[in-house]
C-alpha positions as CSV (number, residue, x, y, z in Angstrom):
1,X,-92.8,48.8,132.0
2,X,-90.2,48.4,128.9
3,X,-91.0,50.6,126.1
4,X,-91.9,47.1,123.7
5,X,-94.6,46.6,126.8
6,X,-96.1,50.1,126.2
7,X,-96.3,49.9,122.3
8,X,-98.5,46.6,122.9
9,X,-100.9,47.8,124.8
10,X,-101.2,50.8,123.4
11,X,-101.7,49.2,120.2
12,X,-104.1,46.9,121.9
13,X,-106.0,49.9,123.1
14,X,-106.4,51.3,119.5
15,X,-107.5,47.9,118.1
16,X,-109.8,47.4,121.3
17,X,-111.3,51.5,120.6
18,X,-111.3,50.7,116.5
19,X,-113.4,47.5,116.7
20,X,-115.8,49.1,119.5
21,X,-116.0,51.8,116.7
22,X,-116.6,49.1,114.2
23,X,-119.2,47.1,116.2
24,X,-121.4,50.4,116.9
25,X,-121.7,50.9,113.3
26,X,-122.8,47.4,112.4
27,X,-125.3,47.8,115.0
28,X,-126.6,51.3,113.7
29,X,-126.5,49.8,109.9
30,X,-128.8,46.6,111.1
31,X,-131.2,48.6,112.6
32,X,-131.6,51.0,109.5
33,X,-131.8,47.8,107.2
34,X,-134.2,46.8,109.9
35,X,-136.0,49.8,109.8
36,X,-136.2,49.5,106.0
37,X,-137.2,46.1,105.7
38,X,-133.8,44.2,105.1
39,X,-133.6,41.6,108.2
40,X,-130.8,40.2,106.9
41,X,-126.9,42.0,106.0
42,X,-125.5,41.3,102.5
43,X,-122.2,39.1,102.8
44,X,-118.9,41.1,101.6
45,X,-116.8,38.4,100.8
46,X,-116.6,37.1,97.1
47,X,-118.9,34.0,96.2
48,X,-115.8,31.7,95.3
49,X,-114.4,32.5,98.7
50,X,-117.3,31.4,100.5
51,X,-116.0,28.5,102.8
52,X,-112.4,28.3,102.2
53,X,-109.4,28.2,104.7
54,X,-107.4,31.0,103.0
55,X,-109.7,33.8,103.0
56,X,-108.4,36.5,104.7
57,X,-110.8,39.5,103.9
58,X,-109.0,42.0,105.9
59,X,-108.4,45.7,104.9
60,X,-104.8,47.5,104.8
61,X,-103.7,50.9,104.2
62,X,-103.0,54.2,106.1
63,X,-106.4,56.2,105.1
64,X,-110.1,54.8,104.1
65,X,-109.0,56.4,100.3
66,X,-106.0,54.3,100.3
67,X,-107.2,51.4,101.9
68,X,-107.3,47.9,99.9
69,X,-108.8,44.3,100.8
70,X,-106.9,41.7,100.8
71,X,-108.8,39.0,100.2
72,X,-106.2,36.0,100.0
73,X,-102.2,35.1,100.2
74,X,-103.3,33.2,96.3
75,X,-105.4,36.1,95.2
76,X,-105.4,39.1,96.8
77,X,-108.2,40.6,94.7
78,X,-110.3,37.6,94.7
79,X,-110.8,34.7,92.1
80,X,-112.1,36.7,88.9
81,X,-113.1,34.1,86.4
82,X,-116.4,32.5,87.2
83,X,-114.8,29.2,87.6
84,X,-114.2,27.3,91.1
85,X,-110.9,29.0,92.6
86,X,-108.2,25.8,92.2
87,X,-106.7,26.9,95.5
88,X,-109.9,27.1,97.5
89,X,-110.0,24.4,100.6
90,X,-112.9,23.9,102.4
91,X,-113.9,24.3,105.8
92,X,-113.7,20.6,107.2
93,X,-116.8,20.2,110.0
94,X,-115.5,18.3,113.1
95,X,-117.2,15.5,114.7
């Protein structure tokens, strides 16, 4: 096994461990919403993001204090005035 072989799946095993992590919360957090009458989880991703393509919503940084969302390649904040987003393309449903 090259060394380039052993940092993927070791980094696969992290991400596989982080997510299972990630998962188990989710799960503990719906039952205590559950348990307090909230059946349904609020939605983290901004309102003019809703249904476009180049949301991204994932978090980066090195520590929970230093990590920051990056919402989109256009805005990586999120679209702040209360207008529609110009670059926002929607989801096209298949048929």
């Amino acid at each position: 096994m090259s060394a380039d072989e052993s940092f993927s799946k070791a980094n696969y095993l992290l991400r596989k461990k982080s997510y299972a992590q990630w998962h188990r919360l989710q799960s503990k957090l719906q039952i205590l919403r559950s348990q307090v009458g909230f059946s349904e989880s609020v939605c983290s991703r901004p309102r003019a993001c809703v249904g476009c393509l180049n949301y991204h919503g994932v978090d980066y940084g090195s520590s929970k204090a230093r990590r920051h969302l990056l919402v989109c390649a256009m805005h990586p904040y999120g679209w702040q005035l209360s207008t529609l987003c110009p670059d926002r393309q929607i989801k096209q449903l298949q048929s």
